[in-house]
N, C-alpha and C positions, 0 to 999 in steps of 0.2 A: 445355656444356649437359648436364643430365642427365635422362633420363625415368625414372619411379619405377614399376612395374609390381607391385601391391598380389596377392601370393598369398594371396586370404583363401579362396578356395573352391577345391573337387574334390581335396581331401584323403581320404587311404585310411589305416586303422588297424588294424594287430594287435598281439598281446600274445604275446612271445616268451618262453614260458610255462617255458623250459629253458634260456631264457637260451644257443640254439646256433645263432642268425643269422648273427651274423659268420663264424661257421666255415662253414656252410652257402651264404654267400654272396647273405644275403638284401639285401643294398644292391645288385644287378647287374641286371638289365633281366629278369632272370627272373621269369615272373607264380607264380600258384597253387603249392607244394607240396602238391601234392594225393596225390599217390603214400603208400603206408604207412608204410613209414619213419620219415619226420624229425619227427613229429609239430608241424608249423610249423599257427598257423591259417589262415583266409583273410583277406584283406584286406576290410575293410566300410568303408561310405563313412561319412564324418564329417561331420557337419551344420556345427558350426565351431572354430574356435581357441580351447579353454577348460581348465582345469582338466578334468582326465577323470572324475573321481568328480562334477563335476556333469552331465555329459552321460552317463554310464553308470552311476548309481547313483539311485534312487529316495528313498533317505536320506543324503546325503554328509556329515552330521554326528556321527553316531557308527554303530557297529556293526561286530562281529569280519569281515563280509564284507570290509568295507577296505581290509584288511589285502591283500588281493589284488592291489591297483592298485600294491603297492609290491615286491612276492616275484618279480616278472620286470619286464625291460623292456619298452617297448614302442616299435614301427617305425611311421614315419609315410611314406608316399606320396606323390609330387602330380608330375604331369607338367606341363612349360610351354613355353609357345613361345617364339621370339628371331623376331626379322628378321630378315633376309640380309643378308651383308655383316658383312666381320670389325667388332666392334666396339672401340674405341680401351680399355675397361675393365668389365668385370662384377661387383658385389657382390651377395652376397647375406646382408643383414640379418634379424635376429632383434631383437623388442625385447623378446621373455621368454619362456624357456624353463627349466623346471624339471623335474630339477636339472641333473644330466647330460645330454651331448649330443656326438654324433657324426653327424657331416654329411659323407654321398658326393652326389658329381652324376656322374652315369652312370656310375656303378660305380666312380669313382675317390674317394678321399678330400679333402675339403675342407679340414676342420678341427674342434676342440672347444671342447668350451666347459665351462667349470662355475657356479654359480652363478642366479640366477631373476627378478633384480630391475634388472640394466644391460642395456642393447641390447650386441650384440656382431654383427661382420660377417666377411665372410669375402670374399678376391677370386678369383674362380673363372673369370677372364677366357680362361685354358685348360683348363680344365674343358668349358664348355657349344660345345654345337655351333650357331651361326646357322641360320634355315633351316629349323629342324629339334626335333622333339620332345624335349626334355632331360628327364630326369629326376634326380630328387631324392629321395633320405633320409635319413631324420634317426630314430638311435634315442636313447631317452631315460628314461629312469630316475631315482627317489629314493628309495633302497634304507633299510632301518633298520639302527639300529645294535645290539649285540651286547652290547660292552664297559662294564662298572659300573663306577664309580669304587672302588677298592678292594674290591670286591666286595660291597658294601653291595646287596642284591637289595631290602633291605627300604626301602630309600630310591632307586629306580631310575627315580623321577620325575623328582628331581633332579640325580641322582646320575651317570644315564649318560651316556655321552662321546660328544657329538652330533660328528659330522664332518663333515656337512654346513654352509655357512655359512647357516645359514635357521632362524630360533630359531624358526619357528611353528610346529614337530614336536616331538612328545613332551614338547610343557608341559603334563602330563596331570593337574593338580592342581585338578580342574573350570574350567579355562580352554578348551584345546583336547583335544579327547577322545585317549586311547591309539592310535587306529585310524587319524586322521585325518593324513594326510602326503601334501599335496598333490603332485602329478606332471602332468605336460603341457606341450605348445604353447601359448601365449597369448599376446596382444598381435596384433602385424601381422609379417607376413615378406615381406619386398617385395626386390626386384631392381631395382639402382643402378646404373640403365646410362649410360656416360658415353662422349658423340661427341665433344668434345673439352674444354677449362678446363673445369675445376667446382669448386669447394668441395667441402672432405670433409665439412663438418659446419658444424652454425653457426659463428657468432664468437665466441671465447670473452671475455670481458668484464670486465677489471679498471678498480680506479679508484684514483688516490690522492686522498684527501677533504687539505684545507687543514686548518690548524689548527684556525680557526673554525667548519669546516665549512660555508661560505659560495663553495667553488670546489674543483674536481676537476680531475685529468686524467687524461682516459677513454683507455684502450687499446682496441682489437679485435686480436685475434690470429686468424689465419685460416691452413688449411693449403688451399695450392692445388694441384691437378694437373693432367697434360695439358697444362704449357705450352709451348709451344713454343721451342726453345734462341733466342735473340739477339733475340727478339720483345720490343717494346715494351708493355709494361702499364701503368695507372693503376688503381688501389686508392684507391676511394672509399668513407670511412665519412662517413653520416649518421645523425643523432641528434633523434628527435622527441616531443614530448610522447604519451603513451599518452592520456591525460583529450582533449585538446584539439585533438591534430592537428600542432601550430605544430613547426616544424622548428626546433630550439634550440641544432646546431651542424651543422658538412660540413668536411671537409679530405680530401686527397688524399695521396697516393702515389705517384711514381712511380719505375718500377723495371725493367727489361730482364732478363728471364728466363734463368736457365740452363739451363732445361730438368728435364722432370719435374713432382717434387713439391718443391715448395719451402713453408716457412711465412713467413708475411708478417705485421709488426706496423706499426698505425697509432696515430696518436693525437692527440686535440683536448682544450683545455683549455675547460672550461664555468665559467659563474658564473651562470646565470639558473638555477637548479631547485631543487627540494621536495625534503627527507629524507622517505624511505618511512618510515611511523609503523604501531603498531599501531590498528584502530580506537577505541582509548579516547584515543589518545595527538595527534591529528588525522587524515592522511590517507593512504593507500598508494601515493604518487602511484608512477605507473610510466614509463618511456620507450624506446625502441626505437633499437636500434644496425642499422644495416641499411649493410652493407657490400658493394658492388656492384666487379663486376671489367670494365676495360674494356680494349678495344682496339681500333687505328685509329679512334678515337672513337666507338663502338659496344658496349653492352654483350654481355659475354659470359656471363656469371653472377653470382649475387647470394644472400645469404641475411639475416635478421636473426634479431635476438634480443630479449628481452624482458628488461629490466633496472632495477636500483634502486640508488641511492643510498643507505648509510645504515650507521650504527658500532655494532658488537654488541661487549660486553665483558663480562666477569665478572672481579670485587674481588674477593679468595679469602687470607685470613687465617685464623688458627685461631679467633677468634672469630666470623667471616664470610663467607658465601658469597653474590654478590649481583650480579645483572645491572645492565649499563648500556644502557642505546638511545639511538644519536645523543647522548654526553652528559651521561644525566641517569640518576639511578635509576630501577629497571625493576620495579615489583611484579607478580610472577606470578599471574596466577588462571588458574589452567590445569585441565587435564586430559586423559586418557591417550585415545586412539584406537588402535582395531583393529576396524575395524566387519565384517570378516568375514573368518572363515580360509581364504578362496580370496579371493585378491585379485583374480583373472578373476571373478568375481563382481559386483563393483565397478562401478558407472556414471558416467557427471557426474551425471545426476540425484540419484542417490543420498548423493555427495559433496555436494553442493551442497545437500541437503535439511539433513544433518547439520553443517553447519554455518552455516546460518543459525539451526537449533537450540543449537548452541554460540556462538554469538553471542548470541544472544535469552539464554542462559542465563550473562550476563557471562565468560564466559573471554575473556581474550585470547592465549590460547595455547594449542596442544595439543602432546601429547607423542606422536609417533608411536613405537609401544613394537614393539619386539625386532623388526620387519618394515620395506621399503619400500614404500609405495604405487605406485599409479601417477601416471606424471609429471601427468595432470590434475588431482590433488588440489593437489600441491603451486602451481601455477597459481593455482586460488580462492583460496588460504591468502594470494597473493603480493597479489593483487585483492582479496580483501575486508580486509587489513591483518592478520591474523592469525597470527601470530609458530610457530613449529614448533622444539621440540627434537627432532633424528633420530637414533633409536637404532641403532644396529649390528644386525644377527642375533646376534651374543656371548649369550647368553644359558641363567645357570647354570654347567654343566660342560663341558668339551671333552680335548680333548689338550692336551698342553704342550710338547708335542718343538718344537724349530726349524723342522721340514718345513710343520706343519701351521699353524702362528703366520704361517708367509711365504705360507702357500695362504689363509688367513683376511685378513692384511693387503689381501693384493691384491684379493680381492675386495669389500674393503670400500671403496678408495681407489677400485675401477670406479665403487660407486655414489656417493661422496664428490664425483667427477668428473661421475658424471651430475647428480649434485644443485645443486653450487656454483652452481649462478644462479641459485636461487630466493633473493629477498633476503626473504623470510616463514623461511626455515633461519634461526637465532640462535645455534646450539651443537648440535655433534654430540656423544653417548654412545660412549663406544672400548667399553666391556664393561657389563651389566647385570649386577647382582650376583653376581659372580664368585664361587665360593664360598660362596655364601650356605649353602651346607651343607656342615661343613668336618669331613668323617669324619677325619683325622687331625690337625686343626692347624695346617697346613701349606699347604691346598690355595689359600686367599685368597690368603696371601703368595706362594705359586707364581706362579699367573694376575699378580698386580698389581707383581711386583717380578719376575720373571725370564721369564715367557711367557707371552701377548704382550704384557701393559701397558706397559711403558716402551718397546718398539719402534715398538709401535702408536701411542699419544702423540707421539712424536718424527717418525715419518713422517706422521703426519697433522697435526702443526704447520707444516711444512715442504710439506704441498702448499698446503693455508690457513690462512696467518698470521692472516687477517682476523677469524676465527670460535673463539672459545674450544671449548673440549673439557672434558667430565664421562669424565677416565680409567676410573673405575668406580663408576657409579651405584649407592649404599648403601653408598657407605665416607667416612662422613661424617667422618673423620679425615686420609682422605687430602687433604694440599695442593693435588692436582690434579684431585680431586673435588669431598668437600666437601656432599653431599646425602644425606639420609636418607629411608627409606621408614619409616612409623611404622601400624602394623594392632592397635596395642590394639585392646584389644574388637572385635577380629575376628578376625583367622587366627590374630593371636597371644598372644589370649586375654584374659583379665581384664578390664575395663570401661573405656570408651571416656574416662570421667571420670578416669581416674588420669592422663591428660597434663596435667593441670590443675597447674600449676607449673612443666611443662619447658616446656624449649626449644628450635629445631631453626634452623638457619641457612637451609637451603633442603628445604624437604618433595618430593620426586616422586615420593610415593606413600603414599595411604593412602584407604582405602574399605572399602565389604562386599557382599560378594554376597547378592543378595534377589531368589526367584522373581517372571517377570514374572505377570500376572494371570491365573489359572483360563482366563479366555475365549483367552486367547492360547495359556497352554499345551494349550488341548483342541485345538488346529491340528496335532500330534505328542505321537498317546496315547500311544505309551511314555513321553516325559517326565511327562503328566500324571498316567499314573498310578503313578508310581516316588513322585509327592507327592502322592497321593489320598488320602494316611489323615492327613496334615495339608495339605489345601488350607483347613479353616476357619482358618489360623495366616500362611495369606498377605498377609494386610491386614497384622496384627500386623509379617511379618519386615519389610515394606517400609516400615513405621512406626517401625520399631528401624534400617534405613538413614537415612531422613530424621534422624532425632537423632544416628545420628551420625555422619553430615557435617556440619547443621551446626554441633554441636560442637565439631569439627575444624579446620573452616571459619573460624567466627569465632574460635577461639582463635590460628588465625597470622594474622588479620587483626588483632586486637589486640595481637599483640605483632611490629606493622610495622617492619623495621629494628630493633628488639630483643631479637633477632637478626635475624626470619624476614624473608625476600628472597620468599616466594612458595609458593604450593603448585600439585600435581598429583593432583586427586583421578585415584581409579581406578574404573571407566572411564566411557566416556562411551556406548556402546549397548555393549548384547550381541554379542559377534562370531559366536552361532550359537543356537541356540533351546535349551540349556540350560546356559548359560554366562551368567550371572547379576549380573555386575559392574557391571552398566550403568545410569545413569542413566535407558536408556529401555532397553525389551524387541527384541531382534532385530528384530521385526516395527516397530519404530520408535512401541513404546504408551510413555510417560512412565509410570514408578512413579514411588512417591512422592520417592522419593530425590530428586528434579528437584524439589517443592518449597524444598527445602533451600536447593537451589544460587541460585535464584529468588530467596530470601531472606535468603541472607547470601552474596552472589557478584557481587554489581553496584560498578561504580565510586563509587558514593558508598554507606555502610550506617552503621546503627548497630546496635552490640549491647550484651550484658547480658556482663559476666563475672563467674561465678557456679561455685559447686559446690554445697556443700550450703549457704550463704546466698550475696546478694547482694552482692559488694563494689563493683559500678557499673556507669558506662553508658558507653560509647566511642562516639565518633566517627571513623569513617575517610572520610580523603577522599584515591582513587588516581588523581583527575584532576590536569591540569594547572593547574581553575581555582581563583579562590580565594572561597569562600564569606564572605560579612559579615555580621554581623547575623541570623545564624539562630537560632531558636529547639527547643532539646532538651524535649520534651514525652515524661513519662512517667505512665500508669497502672498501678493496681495492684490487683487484685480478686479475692477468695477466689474458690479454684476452683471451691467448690459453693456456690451462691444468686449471686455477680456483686457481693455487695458490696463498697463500696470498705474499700480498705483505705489508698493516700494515690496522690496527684496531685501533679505537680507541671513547672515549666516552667524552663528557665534561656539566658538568650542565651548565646552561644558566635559565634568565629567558626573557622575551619576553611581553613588554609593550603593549599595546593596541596600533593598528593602526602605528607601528615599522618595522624598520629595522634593523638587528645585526649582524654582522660576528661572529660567534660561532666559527670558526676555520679558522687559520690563516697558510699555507704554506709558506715555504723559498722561496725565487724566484728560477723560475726555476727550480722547484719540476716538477720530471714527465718529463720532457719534451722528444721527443722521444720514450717515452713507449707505449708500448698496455696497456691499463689498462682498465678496468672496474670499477665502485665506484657504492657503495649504501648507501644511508643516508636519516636519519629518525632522528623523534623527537616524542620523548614520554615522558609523562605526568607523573607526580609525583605517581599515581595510577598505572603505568606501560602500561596504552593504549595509540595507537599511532595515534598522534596527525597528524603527516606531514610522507610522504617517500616519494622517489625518486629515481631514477637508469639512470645510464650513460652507454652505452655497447662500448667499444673500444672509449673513453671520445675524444682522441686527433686526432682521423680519421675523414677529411675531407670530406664531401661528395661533388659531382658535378653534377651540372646540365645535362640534357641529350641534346644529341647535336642538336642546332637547336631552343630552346628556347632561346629566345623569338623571338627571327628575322621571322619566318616561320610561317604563317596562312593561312588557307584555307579561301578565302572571302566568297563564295558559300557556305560553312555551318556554317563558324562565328566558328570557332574553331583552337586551338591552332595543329600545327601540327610539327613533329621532323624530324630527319634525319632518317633516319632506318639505 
């Protein structure tokens, strides 16, 4: 049996400003240095368990003050009681703490930790005294780093060697400001007290699926302790529908204990159940493995889990990079999430706002970029059927020595481990663009062929077979990659219309940053007025996003399986109020950008492929069903006065999971006109299926001057010419 004792309050914090605690002996039962000396501060009470720059900073998004919360560590407090009477074992869990951490209970040492994003525990069963007032501390720190890649100062955005495993620091390229590096306690820290059998943790939950996919056999693997040596046990796993209740399999176990900690694997073979689908795809059906421990016919402890059915693949040729689900091809309409750079920030509600927003706005997937959430996102993502690629923290530059590739590994398999039962995961990221800035030549191939890419691949195949891996995202050559990020006409210059003829296998990543609106930014004057001498140029930039996503959009939606397997625009909100990439503004206001998505992002569309004349009209259709007898309806009307210029209709029918040119123009249709076009596809019953509208189709838009070259480092924001 285990009782859980939740330490969320009467927490005490200082800031070990000289960094000479440990010597000093500030983890011992000693209160105040108040004496002259040691210049320690005092202890102040902490309201709760949060990222510290939002509980002690007024502005936690940018500003040189910041920079403070990271130049010493800091000590955390908290006294707690036990009951009398020895007890049989004592944890004491963390479910996130960032970055560093060093945990005493009453003056003795516990244990460390590193890392921000796995729970990690400690058993401190002689440690704590019954009875009696124990104390606790925990210092913690996430210190900056130093060291530039070759010494390139003039590139130390991307250039320096983060050694932290946590890519949300120092990606100061108007993403997350220079200042901002988050540090603290967060989540829950709770004491796992155990009188005798328990469960260490849930059940961990495999399956092998039948060929057809039409039968499984479900494991539960469970680590048990406190058994008692020659004692009789039964290990029961049941298995029930999540939707509906109905109990859809039970088998037992049993087994006579040797005493301790022993692991125990069960297993039943099923044939009644649903594959977990993405919302476009059918349904997310889920079910629940709940494996109960008994004995002398009585239970003694019990835990479940919450589980899915269902086959993730990716087809990876040089001419193709391409998801499968349960199957069948997988067309990606994704996009990238990081909706704020303290993830103690983070609610359900807020989760759960953003992606019924990301639902409504056709993705079927998002791409969690360079951070982990927390486990309740992943949850919704598994419930509402919405598919997740999880990036590593890898991100940019690092070290390459042996040491630091096996401290990177590990913490990444922690959270690969934490993860693997969300069956909404479909492919984890081993490295983000590794090298993406290669001061010598040298440094890609480094990271991707000698440290860590091939170690990291190989061990993370080998903990899940089941889940393919993107070795390193933007190495669209590599075999075990395979995906390309494409920022024409935007970060990386030139106009958004020069991809007109290529072609990309798998897109995960392309977008443009564009202020959110005047009303919003007047919420943090300093943003607003870093863009006050072009706030009248704000419609304009978020008009020059809308065109080009969907540009973007609808050019790898027409060219479905010819190569393109999918995209990932960037991003989907603002992850802080001048950080720009978002479909919707921090504060959750839609720019225009989100028309786009609206308009060329839903499961069934039609577009216009087009540059500077019209060559015709596509039909896509990324559902399973199959359309008959539809009718492609297009208009065409000069942009100034509305007159026509032609009309016209053509039946079509439109395959399941297809692509079609419905209408075909002469070369060189249009070219030099104003024109306007609208086109639609409706259903043999006369409802309409897809529309669409182009306003002056062949007008170039341009960037406003000054993007991308020009950022403010002092607020981490994009700034223009006025």
């Amino acid at each position: 049996m285990e009782t859980v004792k939740n330490l969320e309050d009467g927490w005490y914090i200082l800031q070990d400003v000289h960094d000479t605690g440990e010597e000093l002996g500030l983890y011992t039962d000693r209160g105040d240095f108040t004496e002259m000396g040691p210049q320690i501060s005092e202890w102040e009470r902490l309201s709760e368990l949060k990222h510290l720059q939002l509980l002690f900073s007024d502005q936690p998004y940018f500003g040189r003050e910041l920079r403070y919360f990271n130049q010493a560590p800091w000590w955390y407090r908290h006294e707690f009681d036990l009951p009398e009477g020895k007890q049989q074992r004592v944890r004491l869990q963390f479910t996130n703490v960032d970055y560093y951490c060093k945990v005493w209970v009453n003056g003795l040492p516990a244990g460390e930790h590193e890392g921000y994003s796995a729970p990690f525990s400690f058993d401190i069963t002689d440690l704590v005294r019954p009875g009696a007032k124990n104390l606790l501390i925990v210092k913690v720190s996430s210190p900056w780093d130093e060291e530039v890649e070759k010494g390139k100062e003039d590139s130390r955005t991307i250039l320096v060697k983060r050694r932290m495993v946590k890519g949300t620091y120092e990606h100061s390229d108007t993403f997350i400001q220079r200042d901002v590096n988050p540090v603290g306690i967060y989540g829950r820290v709770e004491l796992i007290i155990t009188q005798q059998e328990s469960m260490e943790a849930r059940p961990e939950i495999s399956y092998e699926l039948s060929e057809g996919m039409d039968s499984a056999v479900v494991k539960a693997k469970v680590v048990l302790g406190g058994l008692v040596p020659g004692a009789k046990y039964r290990m029961v796993l049941k298995i029930k529908d999540e939707t509906t209740g109905i109990h859809k399999a039970e088998t037992a176990l049993d087994f006579t204990a040797e005493g301790g900690q022993e692991e125990r694997v069960c297993s039943v073979k099923m044939e009644d159940f649903l594959l977990w689908n993405t919302w476009d795809h059918g349904q997310p059906r889920m079910y629940t493995a709940e494996v109960l421990l008994e004995r002398d016919g009585g239970r003694v402890c019990g835990k479940e889990t919450v589980f899915a059915f269902r086959k993730t693949e990716i087809m990876r040729t040089e001419e193709m990079t391409r998801f499968r689900l349960n199957g069948r091809d997988f067309f990606v309409r994704g996009t990238s999430y990081f909706p704020d750079c303290y993830i103690s920030a983070m609610t359900e509600e807020r989760y759960y706002r953003d992606l019924l927003n990301i639902k409504a706005a056709g993705f079927n997937l998002v791409r969690v970029h360079v951070h982990v959430e927390q486990d309740i996102f992943y949850d919704l993502c598994d419930k509402m059927g919405m598919a997740v690629i999880q990036d590593s923290e890898y991100n940019w530059t690092h070290p390459s020595t042996d040491a630091w590739a096996e401290k990177f590994i590990g913490i990444y398999k922690e959270n690969v481990r934490m993860l693997m039962r969300h069956p909404s995961i479909i492919c984890w990221i081993g490295m983000n663009e590794p090298g993406c800035v290669d001061p010598d030549g040298d440094t890609r191939r480094r990271f991707m062929e000698e440290n860590p890419g091939p170690r990291l691949y190989r061990e993370l195949q080998e903990m899940d077979a089941d889940r393919p891996i993107i070795k390193g995202s933007f190495c669209n050559e590599d075999i075990f990659s395979g995906d390309s990020h494409n920022y024409l006409g935007s970060l990386s210059g030139g106009q958004y219309r020069e991809i007109y003829g290529t072609t990309e296998k798998l897109n995960t990543e392309y977008g443009f940053d564009a202020p959110a609106c005047a009303e919003s930014l007047k919420k943090v004057p300093v943003v607003y007025g870093r863009l006050a001498g072009i706030e009248k140029e704000i419609p304009a930039i978020q008009d020059y996003q809308y065109k080009l996503l969907k540009y973007y959009t609808e050019h790898y939606r027409i060219q479905k399986y010819a190569p393109c397997s999918g995209y990932v625009q960037f991003m989907f909100i603002d992850l802080c109020p001048q950080s720009f990439y978002g479909l919707y503004d921090w504060w959750g206001i839609p720019k225009k950008g989100l028309q786009a998505m609206l308009e060329s992002n839903s499961p069934v569309g039609i577009f216009a492929k087009y540059r500077d004349s019209l060559d015709g009209i596509y039909a896509v259709n990324d559902t399973d069903k199959k359309y008959e007898d539809c009718e492609v309806s297009w208009v065409i009307t000069e942009s100034k006065g509305g007159d026509m210029v032609e009309q016209g209709t053509k039946k079509i029918h439109m395959e399941p999971d297809s692509v079609k040119e419905a209408v075909h123009f002469k070369d060189g249709y249009g070219e030099g006109q104003r024109w306007d076009l609208y086109v639609s596809i409706t259903g043999k019953d006369g409802s309409c299926i897809a529309q669409n509208a182009y306003r002056d189709i062949f007008a170039l838009s341009s960037r406003v001057k000054g993007h991308p070259e020009r950022m403010s480092h002092e607020t981490g924001m994009r700034i223009y010419w006025a």
